[in-house]
DOPALO-494737 format. One record per residue: x, y, z of N, C-alpha, C in turn. Coordinates in steps of 0.2 Angstrom, whole numbers, plus 2048, in hexadecimal, padded with zeros to 3 digits. Example, Ala and Ser with C-alpha at 12.3 -4.5 7.8 and 13.67 -1.06 7.14 Angstrom:
DOPALO-494737
(pt (842 7E4 827) (83E 7EA 827) (842 7F0 827))
(pt (840 7F5 823) (844 7FB 824) (840 800 827))
//
This chain:
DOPALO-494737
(pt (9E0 25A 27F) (9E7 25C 27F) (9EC 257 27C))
(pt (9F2 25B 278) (9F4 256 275) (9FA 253 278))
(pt (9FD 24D 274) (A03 24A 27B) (A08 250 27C))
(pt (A0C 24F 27F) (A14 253 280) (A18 24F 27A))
(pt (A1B 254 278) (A21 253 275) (A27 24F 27A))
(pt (A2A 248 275) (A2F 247 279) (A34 24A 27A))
(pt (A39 24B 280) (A3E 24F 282) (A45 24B 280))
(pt (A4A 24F 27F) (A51 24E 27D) (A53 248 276))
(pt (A4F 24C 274) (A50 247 26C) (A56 24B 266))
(pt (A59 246 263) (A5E 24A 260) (A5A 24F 259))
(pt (A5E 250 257) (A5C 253 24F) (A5D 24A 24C))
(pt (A64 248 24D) (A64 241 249) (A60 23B 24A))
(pt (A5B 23D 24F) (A56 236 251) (A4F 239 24D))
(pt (A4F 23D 24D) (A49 242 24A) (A4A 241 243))
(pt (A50 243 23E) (A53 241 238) (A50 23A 236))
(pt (A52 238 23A) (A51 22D 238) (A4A 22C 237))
(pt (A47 22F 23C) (A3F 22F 23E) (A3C 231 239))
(pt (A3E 236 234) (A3A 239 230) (A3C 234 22A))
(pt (A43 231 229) (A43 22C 223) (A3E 226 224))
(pt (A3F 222 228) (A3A 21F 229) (A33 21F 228))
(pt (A31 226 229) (A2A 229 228) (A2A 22A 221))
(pt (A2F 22A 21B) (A2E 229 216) (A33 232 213))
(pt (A34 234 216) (A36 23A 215) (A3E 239 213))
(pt (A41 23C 20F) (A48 23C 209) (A4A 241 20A))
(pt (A51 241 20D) (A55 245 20D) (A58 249 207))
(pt (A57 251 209) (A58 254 200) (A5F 258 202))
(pt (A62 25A 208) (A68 25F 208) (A69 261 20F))
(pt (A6E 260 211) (A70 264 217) (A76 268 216))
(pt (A71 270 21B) (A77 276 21A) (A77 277 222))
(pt (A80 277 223) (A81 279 228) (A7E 272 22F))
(pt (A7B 275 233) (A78 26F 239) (A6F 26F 237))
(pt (A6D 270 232) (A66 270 22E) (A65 26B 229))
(pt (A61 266 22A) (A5F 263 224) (A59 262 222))
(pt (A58 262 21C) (A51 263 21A) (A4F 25C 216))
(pt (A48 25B 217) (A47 251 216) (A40 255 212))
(pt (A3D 252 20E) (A38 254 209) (A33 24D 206))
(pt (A2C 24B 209) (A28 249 205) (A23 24C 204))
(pt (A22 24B 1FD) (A1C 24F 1F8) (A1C 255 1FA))
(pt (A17 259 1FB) (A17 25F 1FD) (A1C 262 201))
(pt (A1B 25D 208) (A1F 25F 20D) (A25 25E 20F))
(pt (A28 265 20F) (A2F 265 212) (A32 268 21E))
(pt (A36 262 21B) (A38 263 222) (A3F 266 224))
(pt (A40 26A 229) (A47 26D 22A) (A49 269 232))
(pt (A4F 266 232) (A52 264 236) (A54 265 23A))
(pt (A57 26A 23E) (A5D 26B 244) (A61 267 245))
(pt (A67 265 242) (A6B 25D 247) (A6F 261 24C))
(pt (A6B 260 250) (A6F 263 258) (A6E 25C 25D))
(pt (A71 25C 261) (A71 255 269) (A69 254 26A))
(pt (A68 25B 26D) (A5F 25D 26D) (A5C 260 26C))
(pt (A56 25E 269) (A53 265 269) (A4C 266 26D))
(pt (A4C 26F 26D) (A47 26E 270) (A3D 26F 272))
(pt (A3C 26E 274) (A34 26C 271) (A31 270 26C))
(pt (A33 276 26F) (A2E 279 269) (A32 278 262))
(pt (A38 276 261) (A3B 276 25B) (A38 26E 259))
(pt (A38 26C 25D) (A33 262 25B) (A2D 264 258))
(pt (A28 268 25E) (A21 268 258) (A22 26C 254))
(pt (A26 272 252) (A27 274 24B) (A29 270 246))
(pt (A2D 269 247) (A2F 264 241) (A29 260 241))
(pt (A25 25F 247) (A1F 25B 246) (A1A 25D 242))
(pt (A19 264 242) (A13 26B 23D) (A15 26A 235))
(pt (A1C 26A 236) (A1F 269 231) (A1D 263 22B))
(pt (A1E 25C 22F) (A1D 257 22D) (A17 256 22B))
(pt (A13 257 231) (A0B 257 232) (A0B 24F 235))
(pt (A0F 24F 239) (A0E 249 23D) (A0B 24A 245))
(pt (A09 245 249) (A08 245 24D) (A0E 244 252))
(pt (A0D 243 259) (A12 240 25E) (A13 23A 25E))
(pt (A0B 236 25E) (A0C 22F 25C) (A0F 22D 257))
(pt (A0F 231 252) (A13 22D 24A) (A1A 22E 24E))
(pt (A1B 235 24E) (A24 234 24F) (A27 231 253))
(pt (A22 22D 259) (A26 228 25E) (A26 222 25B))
(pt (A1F 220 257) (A20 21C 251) (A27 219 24E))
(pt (A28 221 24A) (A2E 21E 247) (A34 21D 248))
(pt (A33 220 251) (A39 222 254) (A3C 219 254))
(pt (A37 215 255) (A39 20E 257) (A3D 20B 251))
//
């Protein structure tokens, strides 16, 4: 079984996390931003929090695990 998803994490913590991880911010519309490496693009939400299933869907997105994003979270 795979970890949980951490809880109460912002759209902007999640943002940072992905630059870190190597990901380049390409545009934001509205409270949406989209970050892009190589293939993969990533959609954002910038809300206070968000919620789990909208975390693993930026994780699928990424193709990251839980481990890398608490990784990068540091």
């Amino acid at each position: 079984m795979s970890p949980a998803v951490p809880t109460g994490l912002s759209g902007a913590a999640v943002a940072k996390a992905l630059e870190r991880g190597g990901f380049e911010h390409i545009s934001t519309r509205g409270s949406h931003a989209k970050y892009r490496s190589g293939e993969r693009t990533v959609i954002v939400p910038l809300h206070r929090s968000l919620a789990p299933g909208t975390l693993r869907s930026i994780l699928r997105q990424a193709d990251w695990t839980v481990g890398e994003l608490e990784e990068h979270l540091k």
